[in-house]
Every structure is written in structure tokens, then in C-alpha cells.
C-alpha positions as CSV (number, residue, x, y, z in Angstrom):
1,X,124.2,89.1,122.1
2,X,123.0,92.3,121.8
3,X,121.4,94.0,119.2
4,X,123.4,96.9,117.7
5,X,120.1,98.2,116.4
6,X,116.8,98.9,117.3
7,X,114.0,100.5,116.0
8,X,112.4,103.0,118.6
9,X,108.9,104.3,117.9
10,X,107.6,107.2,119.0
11,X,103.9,107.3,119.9
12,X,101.9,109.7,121.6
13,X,99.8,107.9,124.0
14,X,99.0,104.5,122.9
15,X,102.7,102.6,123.1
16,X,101.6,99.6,125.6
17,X,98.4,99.1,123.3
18,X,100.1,99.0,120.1
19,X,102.8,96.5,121.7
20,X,99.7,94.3,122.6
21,X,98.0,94.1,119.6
22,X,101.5,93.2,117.5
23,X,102.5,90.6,119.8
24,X,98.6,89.3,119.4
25,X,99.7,88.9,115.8
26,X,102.9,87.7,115.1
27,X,104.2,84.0,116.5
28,X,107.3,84.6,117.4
29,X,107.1,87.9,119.6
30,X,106.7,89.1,123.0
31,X,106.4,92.1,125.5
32,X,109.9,92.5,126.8
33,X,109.8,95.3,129.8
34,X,107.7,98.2,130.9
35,X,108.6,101.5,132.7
36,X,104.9,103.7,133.7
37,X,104.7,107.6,134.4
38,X,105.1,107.4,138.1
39,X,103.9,109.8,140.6
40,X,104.8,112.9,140.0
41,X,104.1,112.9,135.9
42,X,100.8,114.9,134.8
43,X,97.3,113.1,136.0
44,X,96.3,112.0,132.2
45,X,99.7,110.1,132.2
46,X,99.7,108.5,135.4
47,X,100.4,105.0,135.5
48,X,100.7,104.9,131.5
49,X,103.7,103.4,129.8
50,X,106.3,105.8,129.5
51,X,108.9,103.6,127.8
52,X,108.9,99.9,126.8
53,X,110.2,97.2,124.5
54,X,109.0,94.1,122.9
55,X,110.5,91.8,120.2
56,X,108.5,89.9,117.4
57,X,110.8,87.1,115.5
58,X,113.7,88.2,117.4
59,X,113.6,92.0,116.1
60,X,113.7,94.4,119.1
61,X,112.0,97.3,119.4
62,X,111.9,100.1,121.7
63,X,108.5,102.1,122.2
64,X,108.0,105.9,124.4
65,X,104.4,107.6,124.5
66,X,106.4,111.4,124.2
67,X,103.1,112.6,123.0
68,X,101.8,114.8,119.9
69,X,104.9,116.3,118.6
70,X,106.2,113.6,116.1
71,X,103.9,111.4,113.5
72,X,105.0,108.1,111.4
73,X,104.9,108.6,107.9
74,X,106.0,106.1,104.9
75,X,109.3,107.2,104.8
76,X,109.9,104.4,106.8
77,X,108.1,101.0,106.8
78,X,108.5,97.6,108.5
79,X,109.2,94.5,105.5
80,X,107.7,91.8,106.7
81,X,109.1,88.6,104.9
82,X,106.0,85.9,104.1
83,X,106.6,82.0,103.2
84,X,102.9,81.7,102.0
85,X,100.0,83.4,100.6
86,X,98.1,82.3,103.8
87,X,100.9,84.4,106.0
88,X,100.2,87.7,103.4
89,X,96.5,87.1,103.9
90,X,96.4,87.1,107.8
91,X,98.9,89.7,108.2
92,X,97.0,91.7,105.9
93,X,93.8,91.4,107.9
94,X,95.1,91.8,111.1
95,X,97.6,94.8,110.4
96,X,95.4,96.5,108.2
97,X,92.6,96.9,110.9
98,X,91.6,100.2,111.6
99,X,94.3,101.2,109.2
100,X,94.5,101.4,105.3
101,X,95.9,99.5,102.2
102,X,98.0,101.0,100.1
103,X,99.7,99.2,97.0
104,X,102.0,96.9,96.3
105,X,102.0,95.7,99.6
106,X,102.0,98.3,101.9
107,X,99.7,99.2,104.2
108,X,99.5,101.9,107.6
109,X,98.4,100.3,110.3
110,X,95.9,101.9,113.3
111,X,98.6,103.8,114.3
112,X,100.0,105.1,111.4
113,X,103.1,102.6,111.1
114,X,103.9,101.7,107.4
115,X,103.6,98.0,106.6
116,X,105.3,95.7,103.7
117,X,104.2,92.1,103.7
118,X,106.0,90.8,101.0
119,X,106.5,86.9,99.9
120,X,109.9,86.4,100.2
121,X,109.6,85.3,96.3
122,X,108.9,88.5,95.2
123,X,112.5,89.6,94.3
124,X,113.4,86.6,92.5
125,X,110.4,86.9,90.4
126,X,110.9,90.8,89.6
127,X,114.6,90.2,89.0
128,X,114.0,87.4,86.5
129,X,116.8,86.5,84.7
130,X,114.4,86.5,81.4
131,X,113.2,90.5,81.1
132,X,110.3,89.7,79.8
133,X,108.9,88.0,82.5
134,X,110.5,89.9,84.8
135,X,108.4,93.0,83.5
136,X,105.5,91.0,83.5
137,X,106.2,90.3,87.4
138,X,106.3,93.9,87.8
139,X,103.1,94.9,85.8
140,X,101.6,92.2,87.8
141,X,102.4,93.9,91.3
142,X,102.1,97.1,90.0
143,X,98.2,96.6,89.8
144,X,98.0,94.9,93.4
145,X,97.1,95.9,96.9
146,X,97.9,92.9,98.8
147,X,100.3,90.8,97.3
148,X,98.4,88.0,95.3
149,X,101.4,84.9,95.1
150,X,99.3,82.9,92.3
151,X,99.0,86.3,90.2
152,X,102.3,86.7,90.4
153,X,103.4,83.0,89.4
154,X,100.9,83.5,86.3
155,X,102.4,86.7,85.4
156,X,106.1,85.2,85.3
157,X,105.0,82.1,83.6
């Protein structure tokens, strides 16, 4: 089947290294296809990708190196759903690399994609059906970085 959507991120000359380094990371992902600047594109872009794809956990995405003109910015972020605190830890580390944290579980990577890595606990524990606990959930994240699990468990109970 394919898929009806697809991310496609624009970078300016690093497309084929960023697809590396997130298929190093996540399980689950590959490099799908290449297509270089052929012949007749300008010497600094010669034999560069000029489109590609990969997929991590069966998400495609489409990549171009279309240069300067267009930047990421946090309007729009990748969610990244995490089983344990150990996944939130090394996706953390490895995404945050050369990048920066935010809060609440964001972070930019190296090249300046927005990042949410984010137990996939974390809305039934801010939507508690007690209010109470629910606000202490949110106070709780409100004061993190990366996502602490245990903090969060503590704050609820």
C-alpha cells in the first residue's frame, strides 16, 4: 500500500548525511533510494544527493538538498512514541547530538529538525480522570527537559 502521506524535508546540503545518521538510530528504519546531481549540476553539487527517501518504523519520508532558501523551525516537530524510559534516554542522546534540549520533550536536532520523544503514557497520565493528579502530571512535565517516566509516576501518585 502506499502511503498517502509523506513528510518531505527540505535541507540545504546535508540530506544523504542526515538520512544516515537517523537510520544509525532508530531499529526499524532504512535508506530507501537515492537520486545524485548528475553532470551537468554546479561543481559543489556534483555527485551529492539531490533527492532521496528513507523510512524509519514504517514512516516514509522524502528528503531534497534545494539549498539555503528554506530553514525548519518548531512549528513542526516529529513525536516520537517511547515504551520505556531506556528508549527516551537513548533517543535523547543520540538525537540531541550536536543539537539542543528544549522542554517538555522536545529537542532540535543537528539539523535543526524539532524532536518530541514522548512515553506513550504521558497522555493518560496528563488526562487523569482525578484533576488533581492530573495537574500534578502536568506540573511535573512542565519542569522537565527530557521526559523523566518515574517523575512522572510520583507526581500522579
Amino acid at each position: 500500500m502506499t502511503q498517502k502521506i509523506i513528510p518531505f524535508l527540505w535541507f540545504d546540503d546535508a540530506a544523504e548525511e542526515a538520512m544516515n545518521h537517523y537510520v544509525s538510530i532508530f531499529k526499524n528504519s532504512a535508506i530507501v533510494s537515492l537520486n545524485r546531481f548528475g553532470d551537468n549540476a554546479p561543481p559543489a553539487m556534483k555527485g551529492k544527493v539531490f533527492t532521496g527517501s528513507f523510512q524509519i518504523e514504517g514512516q516514509l519520508f522524502h528528503v531534497i538538498n534545494g539549498g539555503p532558501k528554506y530553514h525548519f523551525t518548531e512549528a513542526i516537530s516529529l513525536f516520537v512514541n517511547c515504551e520505556t524510559q531506556d528508549e527516551i534516554d537513548f533517543l535523547w542522546t543520540k538525537l540531541c547530538e550536536g543539537g539542543s534540549e528544549s522542554r517538555c520533550g522536545w529537542l532540535k536536532d543537528k539539523y535543526g529538525i524539532s524532536w518530541q520523544i514522548i512515553p506513550t503514557t504521558l497522555g493518560a497520565l496528563l488526562n487523569h480522570p482525578d484533576p488533581e493528579k492530573a495537574g500534578r502530571a502536568v506540573q511535573a512535565m512542565l519542569q522537565m527537559t527530557k521526559i523523566n517516566l518515574d517523575l512522572l509516576k510520583k507526581a500522579v501518585e
